[in-house]
N, C-alpha and C positions, 0 to 999 in steps of 0.2 A: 504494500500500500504506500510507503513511505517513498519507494524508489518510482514511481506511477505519478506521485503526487509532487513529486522534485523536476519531474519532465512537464509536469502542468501548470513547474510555478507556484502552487500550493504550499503558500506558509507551513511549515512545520506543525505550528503550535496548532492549527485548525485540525492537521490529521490525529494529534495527541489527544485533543479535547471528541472527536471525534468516534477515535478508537477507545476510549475510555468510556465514552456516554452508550457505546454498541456494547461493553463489556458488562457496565453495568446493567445494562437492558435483558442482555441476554441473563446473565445474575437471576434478575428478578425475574422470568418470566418463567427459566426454565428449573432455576433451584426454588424459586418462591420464598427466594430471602430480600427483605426490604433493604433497600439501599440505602437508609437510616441509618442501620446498622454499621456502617463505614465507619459514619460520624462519631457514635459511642465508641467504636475500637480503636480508633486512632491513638496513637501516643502522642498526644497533644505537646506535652514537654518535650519529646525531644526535637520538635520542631520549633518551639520557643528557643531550645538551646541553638539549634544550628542559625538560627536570624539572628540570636545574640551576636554569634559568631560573626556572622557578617557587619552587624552593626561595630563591633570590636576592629575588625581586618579596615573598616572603610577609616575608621578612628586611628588607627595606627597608622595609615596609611597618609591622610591628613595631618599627623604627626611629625611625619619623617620618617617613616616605614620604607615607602617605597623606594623615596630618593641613596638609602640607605642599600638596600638591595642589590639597584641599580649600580652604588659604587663599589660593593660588592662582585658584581657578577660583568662589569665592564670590563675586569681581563680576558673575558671568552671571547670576542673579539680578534682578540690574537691567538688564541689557543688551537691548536688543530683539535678538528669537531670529534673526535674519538673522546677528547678531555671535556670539552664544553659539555660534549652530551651528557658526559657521568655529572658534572657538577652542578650540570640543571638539572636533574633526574633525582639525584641526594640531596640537594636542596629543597624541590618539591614533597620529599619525602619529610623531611623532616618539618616542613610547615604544613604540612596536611596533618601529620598527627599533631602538632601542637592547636591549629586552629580548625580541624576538620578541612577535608579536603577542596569542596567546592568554594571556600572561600578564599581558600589558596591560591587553589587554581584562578581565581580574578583575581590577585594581587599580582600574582607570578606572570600575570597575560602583560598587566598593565608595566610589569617590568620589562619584559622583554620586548615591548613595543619601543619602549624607551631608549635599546641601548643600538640603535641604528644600526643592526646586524644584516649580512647581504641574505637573499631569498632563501640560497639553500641552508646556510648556517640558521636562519629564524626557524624556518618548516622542520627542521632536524631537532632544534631546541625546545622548540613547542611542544614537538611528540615527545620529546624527553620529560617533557614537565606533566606530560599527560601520562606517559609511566608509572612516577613520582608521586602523580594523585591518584591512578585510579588501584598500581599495585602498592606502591609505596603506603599508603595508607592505611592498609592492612596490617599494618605493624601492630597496632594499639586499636582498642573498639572504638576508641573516640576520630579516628581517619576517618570513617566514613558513616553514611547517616543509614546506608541499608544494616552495619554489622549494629552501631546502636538499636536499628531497629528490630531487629532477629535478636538480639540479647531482651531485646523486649518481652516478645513475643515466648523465646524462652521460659524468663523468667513468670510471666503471666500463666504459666504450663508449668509449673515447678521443675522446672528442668534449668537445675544452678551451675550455670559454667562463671568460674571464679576468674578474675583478669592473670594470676598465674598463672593457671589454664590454657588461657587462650596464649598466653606469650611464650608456653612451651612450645607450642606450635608456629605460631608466627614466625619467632626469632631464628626457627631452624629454615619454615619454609620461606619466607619473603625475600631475607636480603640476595639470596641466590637468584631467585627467580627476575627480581630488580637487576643483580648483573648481567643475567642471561640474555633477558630481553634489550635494556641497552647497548648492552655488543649487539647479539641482531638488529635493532636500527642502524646502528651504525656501518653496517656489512652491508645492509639493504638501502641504504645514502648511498656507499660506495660505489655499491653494484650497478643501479638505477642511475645517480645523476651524477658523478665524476666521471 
């Protein structure tokens, strides 16, 4: 539907709002559970906490967050993109579990717009930073808003996974899999556009 509706020009968001109101439809028609019921399950907090978040990253940001970053991560510039891309990639990681990811990831855009990198070094850094938030975040439950929500949902099931727990796991599987796949971008830059 998505790829139909990108040849038609169709906003994104109309086919999200779209497929979601078909989901729900179908929900109700065919399980006969009222679509109310959403609204009572939600975990309402943790979506106060992730706006927090954002409200926080635009604050920090207004601060001297960004500008900071930015003088930060302006030696990538010079660096050959094998290095730039770990150091956007480990950066990313490390601001997604501190601030959650999506709000990283807008801080992290609004930097790398900043530091006037040529096309393929930005496209290359970009997806490195898309790494950084979408595995990199993984590290900790607070990375990303689906694992606070599944710990939710857990715990709402008496099914108690403690943050030891999950960092037993994490800490063996994530930082490998964060190097693995940045070397593969990086081989797939190579390969594709040098």
């Amino acid at each position: 539907m998505l790829f139909v509706a990108s040849f038609l020009s169709v906003p994104i968001e109309i086919v999200a709002l779209f497929g979601s109101l078909v989901l729900l439809f179908w929900r109700w028609y065919h399980l006969k559970i009222n679509p109310i019921d959403i609204l009572k399950k939600t975990p309402w907090q943790i979506f106060i906490f992730v706006f927090s978040m954002y409200i926080i990253v635009f604050g920090l940001n207004n601060a001297g967050l960004g500008d900071m970053l930015v003088t930060i991560c302006a030696p990538i510039k010079y660096q050959p993109l094998f290095y730039s891309n770990f150091i956007i990639g480990t950066m990313m990681t490390l601001l997604s579990n501190l601030f959650n990811n999506h709000p990283a990831l807008m801080i992290e855009t609004m930097v790398l717009t900043e530091l006037g990198l040529n096309a393929i070094t930005l496209k290359s850094v970009y997806l490195a930073s898309i790494v950084g938030s979408d595995i990199g975040s993984l590290l900790l439950p607070i990375g990303t808003l689906a694992s606070l929500i599944w710990m939710q949902i857990l715990r709402k099931n008496h099914i108690d996974i403690k943050w030891k727990d999950y960092l037993k796991v994490s800490l063996i599987v994530i930082p490998p899999t964060i190097i693995l796949t940045l070397f593969l971008l990086f081989a797939w830059i190579e390969l594709i556009f040098k």
